[in-house]
C-alpha positions in Angstrom: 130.1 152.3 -46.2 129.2 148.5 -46.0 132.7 147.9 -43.8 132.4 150.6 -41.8 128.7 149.2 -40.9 129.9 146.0 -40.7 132.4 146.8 -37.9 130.4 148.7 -36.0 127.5 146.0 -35.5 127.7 144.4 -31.8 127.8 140.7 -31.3 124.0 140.8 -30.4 123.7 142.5 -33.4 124.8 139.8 -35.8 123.0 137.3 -34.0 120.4 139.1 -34.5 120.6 139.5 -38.2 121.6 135.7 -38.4 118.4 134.8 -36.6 116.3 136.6 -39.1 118.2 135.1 -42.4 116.8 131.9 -41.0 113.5 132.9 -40.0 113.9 133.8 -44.1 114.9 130.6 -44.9 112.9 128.8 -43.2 109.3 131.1 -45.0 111.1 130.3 -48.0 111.4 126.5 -47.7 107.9 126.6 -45.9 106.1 127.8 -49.9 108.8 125.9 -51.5 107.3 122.9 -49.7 103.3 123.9 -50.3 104.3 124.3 -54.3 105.8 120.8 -54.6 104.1 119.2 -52.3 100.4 117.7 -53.1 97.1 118.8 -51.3 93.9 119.5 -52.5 93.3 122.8 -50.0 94.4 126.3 -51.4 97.9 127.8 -50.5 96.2 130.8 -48.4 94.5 127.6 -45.9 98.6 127.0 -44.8 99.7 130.3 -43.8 98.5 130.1 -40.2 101.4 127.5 -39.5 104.0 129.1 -40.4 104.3 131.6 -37.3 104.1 128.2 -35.3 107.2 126.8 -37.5 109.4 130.4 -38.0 109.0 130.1 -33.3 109.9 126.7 -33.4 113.1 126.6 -35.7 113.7 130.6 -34.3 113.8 128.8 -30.8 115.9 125.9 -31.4 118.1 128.2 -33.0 118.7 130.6 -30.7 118.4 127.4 -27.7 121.5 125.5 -29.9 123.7 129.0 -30.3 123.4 128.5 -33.9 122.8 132.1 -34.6 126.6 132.6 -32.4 128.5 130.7 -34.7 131.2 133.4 -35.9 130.8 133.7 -39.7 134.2 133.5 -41.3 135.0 130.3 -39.1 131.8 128.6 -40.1 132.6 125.0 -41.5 131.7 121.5 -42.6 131.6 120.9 -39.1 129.1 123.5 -38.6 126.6 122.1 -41.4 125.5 119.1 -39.1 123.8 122.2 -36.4 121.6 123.3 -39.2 119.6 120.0 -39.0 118.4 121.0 -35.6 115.7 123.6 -36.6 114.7 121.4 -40.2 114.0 118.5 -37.6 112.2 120.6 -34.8 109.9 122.0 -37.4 109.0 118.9 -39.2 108.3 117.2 -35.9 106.2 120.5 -35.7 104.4 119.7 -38.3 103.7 115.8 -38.4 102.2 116.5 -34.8 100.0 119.5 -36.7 99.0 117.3 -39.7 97.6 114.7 -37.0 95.9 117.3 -34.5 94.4 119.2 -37.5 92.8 117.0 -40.1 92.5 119.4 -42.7 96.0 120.4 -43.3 96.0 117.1 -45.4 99.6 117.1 -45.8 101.3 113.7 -47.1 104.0 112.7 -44.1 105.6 111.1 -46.8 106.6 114.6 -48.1 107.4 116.4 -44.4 110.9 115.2 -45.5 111.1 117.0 -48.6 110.0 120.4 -46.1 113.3 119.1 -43.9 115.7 118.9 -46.7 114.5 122.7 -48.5 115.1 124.0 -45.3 118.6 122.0 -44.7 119.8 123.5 -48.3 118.2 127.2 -48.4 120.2 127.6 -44.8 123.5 126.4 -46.0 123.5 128.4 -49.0 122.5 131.4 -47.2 125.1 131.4 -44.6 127.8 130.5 -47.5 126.4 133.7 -49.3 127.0 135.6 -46.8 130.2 134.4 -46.0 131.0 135.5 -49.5 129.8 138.9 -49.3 131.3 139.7 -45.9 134.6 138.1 -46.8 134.1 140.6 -50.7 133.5 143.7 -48.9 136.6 142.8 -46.1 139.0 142.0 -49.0 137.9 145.7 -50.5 139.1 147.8 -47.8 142.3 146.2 -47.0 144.0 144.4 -48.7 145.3 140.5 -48.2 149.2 139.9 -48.5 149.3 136.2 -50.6 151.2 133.6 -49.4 152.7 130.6 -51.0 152.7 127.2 -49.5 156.0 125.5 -50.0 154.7 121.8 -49.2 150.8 120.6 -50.4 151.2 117.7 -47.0 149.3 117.5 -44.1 150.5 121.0 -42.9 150.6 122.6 -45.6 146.8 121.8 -45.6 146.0 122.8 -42.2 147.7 126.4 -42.8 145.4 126.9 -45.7 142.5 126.1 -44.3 143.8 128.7 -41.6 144.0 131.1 -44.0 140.8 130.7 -45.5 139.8 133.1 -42.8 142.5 135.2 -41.5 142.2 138.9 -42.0 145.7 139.7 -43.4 146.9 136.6 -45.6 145.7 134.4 -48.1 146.6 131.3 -49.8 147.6 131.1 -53.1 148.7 127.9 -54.4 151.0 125.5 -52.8 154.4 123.9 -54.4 155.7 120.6 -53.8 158.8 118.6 -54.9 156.4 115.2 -55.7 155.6 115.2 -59.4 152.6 113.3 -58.6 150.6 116.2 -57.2 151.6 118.4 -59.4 148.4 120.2 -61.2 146.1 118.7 -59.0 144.0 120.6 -56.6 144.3 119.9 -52.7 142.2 122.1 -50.1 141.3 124.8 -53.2 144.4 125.3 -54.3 146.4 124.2 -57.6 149.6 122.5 -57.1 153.1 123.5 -58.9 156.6 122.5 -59.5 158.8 124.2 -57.6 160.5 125.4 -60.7 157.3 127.7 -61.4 157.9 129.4 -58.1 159.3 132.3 -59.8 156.7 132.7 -62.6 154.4 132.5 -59.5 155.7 135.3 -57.6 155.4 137.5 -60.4 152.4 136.0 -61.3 149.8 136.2 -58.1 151.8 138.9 -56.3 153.1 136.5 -53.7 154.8 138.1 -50.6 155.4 135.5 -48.2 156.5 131.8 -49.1 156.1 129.6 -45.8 158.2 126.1 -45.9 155.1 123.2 -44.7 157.6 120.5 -44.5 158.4 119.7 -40.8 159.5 116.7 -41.0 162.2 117.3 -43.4 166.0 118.0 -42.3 167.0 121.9 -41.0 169.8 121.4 -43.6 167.3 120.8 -46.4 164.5 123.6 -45.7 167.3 126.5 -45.1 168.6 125.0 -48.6 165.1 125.7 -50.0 165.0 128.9 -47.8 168.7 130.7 -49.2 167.1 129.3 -52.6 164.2 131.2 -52.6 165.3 134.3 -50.7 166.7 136.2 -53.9 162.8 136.5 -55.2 162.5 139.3 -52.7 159.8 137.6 -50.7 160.0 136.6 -47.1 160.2 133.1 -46.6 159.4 131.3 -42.9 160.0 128.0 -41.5 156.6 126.3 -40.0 156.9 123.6 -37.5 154.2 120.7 -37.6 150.7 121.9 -35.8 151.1 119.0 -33.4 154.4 120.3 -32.2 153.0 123.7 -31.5 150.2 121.6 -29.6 152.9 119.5 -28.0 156.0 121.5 -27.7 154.4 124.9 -27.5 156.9 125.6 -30.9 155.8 128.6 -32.6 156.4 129.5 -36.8 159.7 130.9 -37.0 161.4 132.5 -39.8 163.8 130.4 -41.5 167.4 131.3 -39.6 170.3 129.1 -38.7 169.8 126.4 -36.4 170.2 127.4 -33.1 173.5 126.3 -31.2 172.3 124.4 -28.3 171.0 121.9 -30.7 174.8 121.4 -31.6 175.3 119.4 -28.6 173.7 116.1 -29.8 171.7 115.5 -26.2 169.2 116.3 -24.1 169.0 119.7 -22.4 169.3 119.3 -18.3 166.0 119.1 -17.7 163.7 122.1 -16.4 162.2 120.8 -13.8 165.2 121.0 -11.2 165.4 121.5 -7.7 163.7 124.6 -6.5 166.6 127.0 -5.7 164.9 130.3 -5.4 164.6 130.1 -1.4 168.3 129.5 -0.7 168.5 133.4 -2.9 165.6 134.8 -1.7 166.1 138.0 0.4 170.0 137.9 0.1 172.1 140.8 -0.8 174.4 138.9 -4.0 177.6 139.7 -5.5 178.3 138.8 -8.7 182.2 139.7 -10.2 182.2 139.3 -14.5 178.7 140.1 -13.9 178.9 141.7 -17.5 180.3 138.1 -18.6 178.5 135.4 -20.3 178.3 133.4 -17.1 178.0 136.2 -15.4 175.4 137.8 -17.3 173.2 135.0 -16.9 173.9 134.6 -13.4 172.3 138.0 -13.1 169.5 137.2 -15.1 168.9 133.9 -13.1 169.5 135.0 -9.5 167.4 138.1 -10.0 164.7 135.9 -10.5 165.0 134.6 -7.0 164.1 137.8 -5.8 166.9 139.2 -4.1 167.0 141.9 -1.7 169.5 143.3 -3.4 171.6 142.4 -5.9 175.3 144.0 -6.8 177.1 143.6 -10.3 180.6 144.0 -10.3 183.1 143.9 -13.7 186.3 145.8 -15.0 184.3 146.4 -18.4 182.6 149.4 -18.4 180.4 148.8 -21.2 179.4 145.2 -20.3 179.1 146.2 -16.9 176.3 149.3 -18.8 174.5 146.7 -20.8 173.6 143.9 -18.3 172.7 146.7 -16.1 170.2 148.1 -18.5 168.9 144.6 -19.3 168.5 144.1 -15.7 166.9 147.8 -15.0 164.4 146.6 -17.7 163.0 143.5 -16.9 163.4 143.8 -13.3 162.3 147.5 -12.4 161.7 147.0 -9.0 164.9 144.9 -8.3 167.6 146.7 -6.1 170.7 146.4 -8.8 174.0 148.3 -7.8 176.4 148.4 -10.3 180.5 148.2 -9.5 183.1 149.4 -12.2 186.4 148.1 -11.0 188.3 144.9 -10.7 188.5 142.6 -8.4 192.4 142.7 -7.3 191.5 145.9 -5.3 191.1 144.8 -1.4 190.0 148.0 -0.7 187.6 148.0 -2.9 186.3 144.3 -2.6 186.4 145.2 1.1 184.2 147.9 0.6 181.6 146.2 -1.6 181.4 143.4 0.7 180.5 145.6 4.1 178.8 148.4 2.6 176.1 146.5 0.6 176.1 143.8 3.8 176.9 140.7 1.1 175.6 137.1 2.4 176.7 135.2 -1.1 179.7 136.0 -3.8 179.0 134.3 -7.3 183.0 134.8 -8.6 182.5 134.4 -12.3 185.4 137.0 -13.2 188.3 135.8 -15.2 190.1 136.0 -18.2 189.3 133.1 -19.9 190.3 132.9 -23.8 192.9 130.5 -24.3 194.8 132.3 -27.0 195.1 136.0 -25.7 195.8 134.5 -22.1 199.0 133.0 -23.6 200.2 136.3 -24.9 199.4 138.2 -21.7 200.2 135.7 -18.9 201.4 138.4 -15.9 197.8 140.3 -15.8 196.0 136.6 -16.8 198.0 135.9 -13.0 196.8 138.9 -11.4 193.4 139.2 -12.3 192.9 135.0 -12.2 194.5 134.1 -9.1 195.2 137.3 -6.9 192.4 138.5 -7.9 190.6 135.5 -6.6 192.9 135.5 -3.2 191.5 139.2 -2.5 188.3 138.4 -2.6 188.2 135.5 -1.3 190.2 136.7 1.8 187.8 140.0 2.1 185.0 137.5 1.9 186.4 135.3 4.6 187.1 138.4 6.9 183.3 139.5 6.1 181.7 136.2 7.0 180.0 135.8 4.2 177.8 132.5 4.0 178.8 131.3 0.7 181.7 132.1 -2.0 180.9 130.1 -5.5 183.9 130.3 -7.6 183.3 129.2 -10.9 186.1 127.4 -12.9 186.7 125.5 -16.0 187.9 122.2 -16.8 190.7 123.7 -18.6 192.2 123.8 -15.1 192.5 120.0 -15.1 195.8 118.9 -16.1 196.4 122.2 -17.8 198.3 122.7 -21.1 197.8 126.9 -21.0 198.7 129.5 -18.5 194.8 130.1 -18.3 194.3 126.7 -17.1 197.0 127.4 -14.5 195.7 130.4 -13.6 192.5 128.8 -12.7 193.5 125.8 -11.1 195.4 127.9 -9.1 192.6 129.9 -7.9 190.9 126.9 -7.1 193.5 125.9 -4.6 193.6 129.3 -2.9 189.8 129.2 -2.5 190.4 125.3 -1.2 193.4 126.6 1.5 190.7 129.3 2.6 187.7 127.0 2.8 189.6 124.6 5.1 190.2 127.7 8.0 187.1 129.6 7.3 184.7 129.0 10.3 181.6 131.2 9.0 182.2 131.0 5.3 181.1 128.3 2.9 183.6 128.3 -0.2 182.8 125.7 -3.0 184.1 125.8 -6.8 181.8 124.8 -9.5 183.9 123.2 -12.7 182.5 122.8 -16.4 183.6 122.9 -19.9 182.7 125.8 -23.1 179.5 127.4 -22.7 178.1 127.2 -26.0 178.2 130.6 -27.9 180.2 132.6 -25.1 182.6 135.4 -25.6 185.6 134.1 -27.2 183.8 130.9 -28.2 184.2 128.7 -31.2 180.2 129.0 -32.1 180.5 132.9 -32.9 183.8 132.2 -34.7 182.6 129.7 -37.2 178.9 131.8 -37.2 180.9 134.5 -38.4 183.0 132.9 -41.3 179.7 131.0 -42.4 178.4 134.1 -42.8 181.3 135.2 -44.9 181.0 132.1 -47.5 184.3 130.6 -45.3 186.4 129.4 -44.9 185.8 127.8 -41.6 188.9 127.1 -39.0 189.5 124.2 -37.5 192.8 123.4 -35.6 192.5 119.5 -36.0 190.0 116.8 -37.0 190.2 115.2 -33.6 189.8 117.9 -31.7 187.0 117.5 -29.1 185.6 119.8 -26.3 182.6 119.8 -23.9 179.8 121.8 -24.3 177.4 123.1 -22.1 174.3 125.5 -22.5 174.6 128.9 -20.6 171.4 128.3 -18.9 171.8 124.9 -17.9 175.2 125.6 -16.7 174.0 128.6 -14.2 171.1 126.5 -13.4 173.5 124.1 -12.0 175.9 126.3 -10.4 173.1 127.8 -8.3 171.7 124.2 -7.5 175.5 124.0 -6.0 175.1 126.7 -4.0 172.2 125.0 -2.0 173.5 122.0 -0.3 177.9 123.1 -0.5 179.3 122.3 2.9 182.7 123.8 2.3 185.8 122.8 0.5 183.8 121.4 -2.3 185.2 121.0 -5.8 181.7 120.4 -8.2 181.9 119.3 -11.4 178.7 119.3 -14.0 177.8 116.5 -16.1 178.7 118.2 -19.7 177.9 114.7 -21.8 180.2 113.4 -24.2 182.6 115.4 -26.0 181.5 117.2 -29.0 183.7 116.9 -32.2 184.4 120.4 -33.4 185.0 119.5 -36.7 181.7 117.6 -36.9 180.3 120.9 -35.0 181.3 122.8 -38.3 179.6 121.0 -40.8 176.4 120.3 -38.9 176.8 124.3 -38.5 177.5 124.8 -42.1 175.0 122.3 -43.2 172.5 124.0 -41.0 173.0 127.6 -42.6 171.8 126.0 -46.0 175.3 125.4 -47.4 177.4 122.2 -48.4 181.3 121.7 -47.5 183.5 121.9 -49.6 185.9 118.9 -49.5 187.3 116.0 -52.0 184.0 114.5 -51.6 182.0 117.0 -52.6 184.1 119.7 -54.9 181.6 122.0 -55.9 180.6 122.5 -52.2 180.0 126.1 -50.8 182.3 126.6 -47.9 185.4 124.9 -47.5 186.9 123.5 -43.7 191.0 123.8 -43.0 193.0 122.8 -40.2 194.6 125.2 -39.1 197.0 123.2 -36.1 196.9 123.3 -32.3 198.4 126.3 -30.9 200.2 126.9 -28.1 198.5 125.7 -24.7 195.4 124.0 -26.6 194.6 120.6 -26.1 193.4 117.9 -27.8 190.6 116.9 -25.5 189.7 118.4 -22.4 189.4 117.3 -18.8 186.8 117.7 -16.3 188.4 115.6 -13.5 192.4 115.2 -11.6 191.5 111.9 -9.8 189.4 109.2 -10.2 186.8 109.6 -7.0 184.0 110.7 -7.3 181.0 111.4 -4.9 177.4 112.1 -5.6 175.5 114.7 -4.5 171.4 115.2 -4.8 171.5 115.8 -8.3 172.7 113.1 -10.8 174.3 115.9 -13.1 176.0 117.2 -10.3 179.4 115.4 -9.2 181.7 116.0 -6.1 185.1 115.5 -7.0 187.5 114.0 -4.3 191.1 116.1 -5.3 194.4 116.5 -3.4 195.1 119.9 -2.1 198.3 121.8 -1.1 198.8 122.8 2.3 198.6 126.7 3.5 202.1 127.5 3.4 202.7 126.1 -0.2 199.6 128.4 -1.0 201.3 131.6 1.0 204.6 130.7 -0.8 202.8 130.1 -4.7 201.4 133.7 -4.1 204.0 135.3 -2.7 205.8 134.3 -5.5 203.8 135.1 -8.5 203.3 139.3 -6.9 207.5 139.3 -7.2 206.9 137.7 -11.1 204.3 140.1 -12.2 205.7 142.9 -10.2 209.1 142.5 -11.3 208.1 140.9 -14.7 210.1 138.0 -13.9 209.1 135.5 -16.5 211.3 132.9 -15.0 209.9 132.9 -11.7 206.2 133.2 -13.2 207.3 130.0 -15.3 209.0 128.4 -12.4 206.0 129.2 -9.9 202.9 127.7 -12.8 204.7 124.5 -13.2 205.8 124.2 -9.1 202.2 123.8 -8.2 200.3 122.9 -11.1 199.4 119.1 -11.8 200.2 119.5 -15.5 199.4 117.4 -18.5 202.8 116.8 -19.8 206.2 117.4 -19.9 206.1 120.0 -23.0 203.5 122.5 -20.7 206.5 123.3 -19.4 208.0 124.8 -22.7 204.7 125.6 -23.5 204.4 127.9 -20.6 207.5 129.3 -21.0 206.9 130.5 -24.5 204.2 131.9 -24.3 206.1 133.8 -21.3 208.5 135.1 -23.7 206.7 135.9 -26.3 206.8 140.0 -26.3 204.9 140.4 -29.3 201.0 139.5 -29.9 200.9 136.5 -32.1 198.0 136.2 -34.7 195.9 133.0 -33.8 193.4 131.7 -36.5 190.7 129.7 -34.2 190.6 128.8 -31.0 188.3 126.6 -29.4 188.2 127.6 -26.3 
């Protein structure tokens, strides 16, 4: 009965009844005053003032907002407002005691009216507090919470808690014997080893970890610890990074993989890019891709007139439709299920949807499987890429984007050849293409991709290990999805032609050291000789065939800048249009015929390769009739 009449009361409503609680207090300190205080006139000559002091401390009050101070947030720092009315009415009456002689009041003794009235108000609205906060708890119930950290955040959550509707503070833990059984903002401190006794004891649901400034490693330690009580545990960042940072709590999960790259994120503030996209009709091939995926996502932000998804994958091409559909509903999306070594096809996406601008993210890509199926990696990777490049040409469309990798530098793999043939087709075409701007974007690993170390070693983490490495040296560049499309539609903006971009990827990350910041990160330990009783072990598994030690991002040495510093224009030597005609015309008869030779022959003719073993690398990987069972890749 008290809640329901509680919730229904108005905001007026409780100012209202706040207003007459201190009209209340302030008749009460008014006879408190007359009894202590000395005068020689009866009690009953007094009462006349106090109308004139319940309007004046009613007024100030009401003038100050006092009486709209929400209960369960009122504070010390409230307290200081309640002095208003006490000194209003005692100015009241000093002016009365001199305008009307026989009052007789002592203004030595006005102050004791001030500091009644001070006290009587405090203590009321605390009451109440009490009462409102008794009768709340009573209808529903408040889930405890455990503060795992009694420092400067922990403090400020349980003060937050002190009024929040649906959790309360129960004690807080800390690893400093020092505070241990002492009380800090109301609540007792404990050992961490009493956490389970606690749990059992006070009913605890929630444990949240109040130690920001300590390591990921260490609170996800604390967090697997204390998961098997069967309460939830969360991860709180600092308050002055959710001022600063705009960080919000978050449960206590594995770190998340762009901060494996040990720099800065390209930062947010680019180039505007949405006008160069704006009111285009887009292509986008391996639009169910990771690149392409996000491509999607980012260009249909531009505000496209209409924007067309094509991919060989019928599912991925479903889901990034759907994810599309639902965030964009009033986007023009048409989806294509095909691939893109039709012309007949690619020339009837380009006219019928009127294309101005191709994003050509479609490829096969993964290192390992392209090595055991090099004749369709050939005709999806770089006929594919003739076809529509050609259809695009014949369309005059205003820009083709091909995006590339830097496996194509110097490449070890018959994906790297693949693709760094596809960049010289698109190269032979930009340089006769009058209407057409073709430009290639290169960069390294997307971070957490399809195919991808980061899933890979997520995945055996998971699993308690053990995690795969093919060499302690190996390194790779890594590159966030986002920041990597944010760059390849920068490209697109100021591309005259016949450009070869590469992106600014950092330095190389270690992928060994990758694994144990990941492993460390989860809340485990490596195994190793240093550290035998360690949770998950790392082995080295070996380079296989067509990996690389270290990757590539550039042939030559020149280098041009263009308007963004973490965009670079590589100066590359090209082959001329018959060696192109002749290169393709030569890997149809190989794939057609299944001439391995001539595939072989044709990959190394062309190809600025890293070595002399790519050639035997090539060629096995040719021959090879069987799948072969790869352990990691990092590519």
């Amino acid at each position: 009965m008290l809640f329901k009449f509680l919730t229904s009361l108005t905001r007026s409503q409780k100012a209202i009844i706040l207003v007459a609680i201190d009209l209340m207090m302030i008749a009460a300190a008014y006879f408190s005053f007359l009894k202590v205080s000395s005068h020689s006139t009866p009690l009953e000559s007094h009462l006349w003032v106090l109308p004139i002091l319940l309007a004046v401390g009613g007024g100030t009050s009401h003038f100050f907002g006092l009486n709209r101070i929400k209960l369960n947030s009122f504070g010390l720092d409230d307290i200081g407002g309640l002095f208003l009315p006490a000194l209003a009415i005692v100015s009241a009456l000093l002016v009365l005691d001199t305008t009307v002689p026989a009052l007789q009041f002592q203004p030595s003794s006005v102050p004791i009216f001030a500091g009644l009235l001070v006290v009587y108000s405090i203590i009321s609205r605390f009451l109440l507090l009490k009462v409102v906060q008794k009768i709340y708890s009573r209808r529903s119930k408040r889930k405890k919470v455990l503060i795992y950290g009694a420092g400067q955040t922990g403090q400020q959550l349980a003060a937050a808690l002190q009024t929040d509707d649906a959790f309360q503070a129960s004690c807080f833990v800390d690893d400093e014997a020092g505070l241990h059984k002492l009380t800090i903002a109301g609540l007792r401190v404990f050992s961490p080893d009493q956490i389970p006794q606690l749990i059992q004891r006070n009913g605890i649901e929630r444990v949240v970890l109040a130690m920001p400034s300590a390591d990921q490693a260490v609170r996800m330690r604390i967090g697997r610890r204390l998961s098997g009580f069967g309460c939830e545990v969360l991860a709180l960042p600092s308050f002055a990074d959710i001022v600063l940072r705009g960080e919000e709590s978050t449960a206590a999960t594995p770190v998340k993989i762009d901060s494996l790259l040990g720099r800065d994120e390209v930062d947010t503030d680019l180039p505007k890019t949405e006008g160069t996209y704006r009111d285009q009709n887009i292509l986008i091939t391996g639009a169910g891709g990771s690149i392409g995926g996000e491509l999607c996502r980012q260009i249909a932000r531009c505000s496209p007139r209409n924007l067309v998804l094509l991919d060989n994958s019928e599912y991925a091409l479903y889901s990034i439709s759907c994810a599309l559909h639902e965030t964009n509903p009033a986007l023009s999306i048409k989806s294509i299920l095909g691939s893109v070594e039709h012309p007949e096809l690619m020339r009837e996406v380009l006219q019928d949807n009127k294309i101005d601008i191709v994003f050509h993210a479609a490829a096969y890509k993964h290192v390992n499987l392209v090595e055991q199926n090099a004749y369709e990696a050939v005709r999806n990777n770089v006929l594919g890429t003739r076809v529509l490049a050609e259809e695009a040409r014949r369309a005059e469309i205003s820009r083709f984007i091909l995006v590339s990798t830097d496996k194509a530098v110097r490449p070890t793999s018959v994906m790297g050849s693949t693709k760094r043939l596809a960049e010289l087709v698109v190269q032979d075409l930009a340089n006769r293409s009058e209407k057409t701007k073709f430009s290639i974007v290169r960069f390294g690993n997307v971070l957490g991709s399809s195919g991808s170390v980061i899933p890979l070693f997520q995945k055996q983490i998971h699993n308690m290990g053990p995690v795969t490495v093919t060499h302690p040296n190996v390194t790779r560049y890594f590159m966030t999805v986002d920041e990597a499309v944010r760059l390849v539609l920068l490209t697109g903006t100021f591309s005259d032609g016949g450009d070869v971009f590469v992106l600014d990827m950092g330095t190389p990350v270690s992928i060994y050291a990758m694994a144990r910041k990941m492993i460390e990160a989860s809340g485990h330990t490596v195994r190793d000789e240093l550290t035998p009783d360690g949770d998950i072990p790392i082995i080295f598994t070996g380079l296989t065939d067509g990996e690389k030690m270290h990757e590539e991002l550039l042939i030559g040495n020149d280098m041009l800048t263009t308007p963004h510093p973490k965009i670079l224009r590589a100066q590359e030597n090209q082959i001329s249009e018959l060696e192109v005609a002749s290169a393709l015309k030569d890997l149809r008869h190989a794939v057609e015929d299944r001439d391995k030779e001539l595939l072989h022959v044709t990959l190394r003719r062309y190809v600025e390769c890293d070595d002399q073993n790519v050639s035997a690398q090539i060629s096995n990987a040719i021959k090879t009739s069987a799948p072969k069972l790869t352990v990691v890749g990092e590519d």
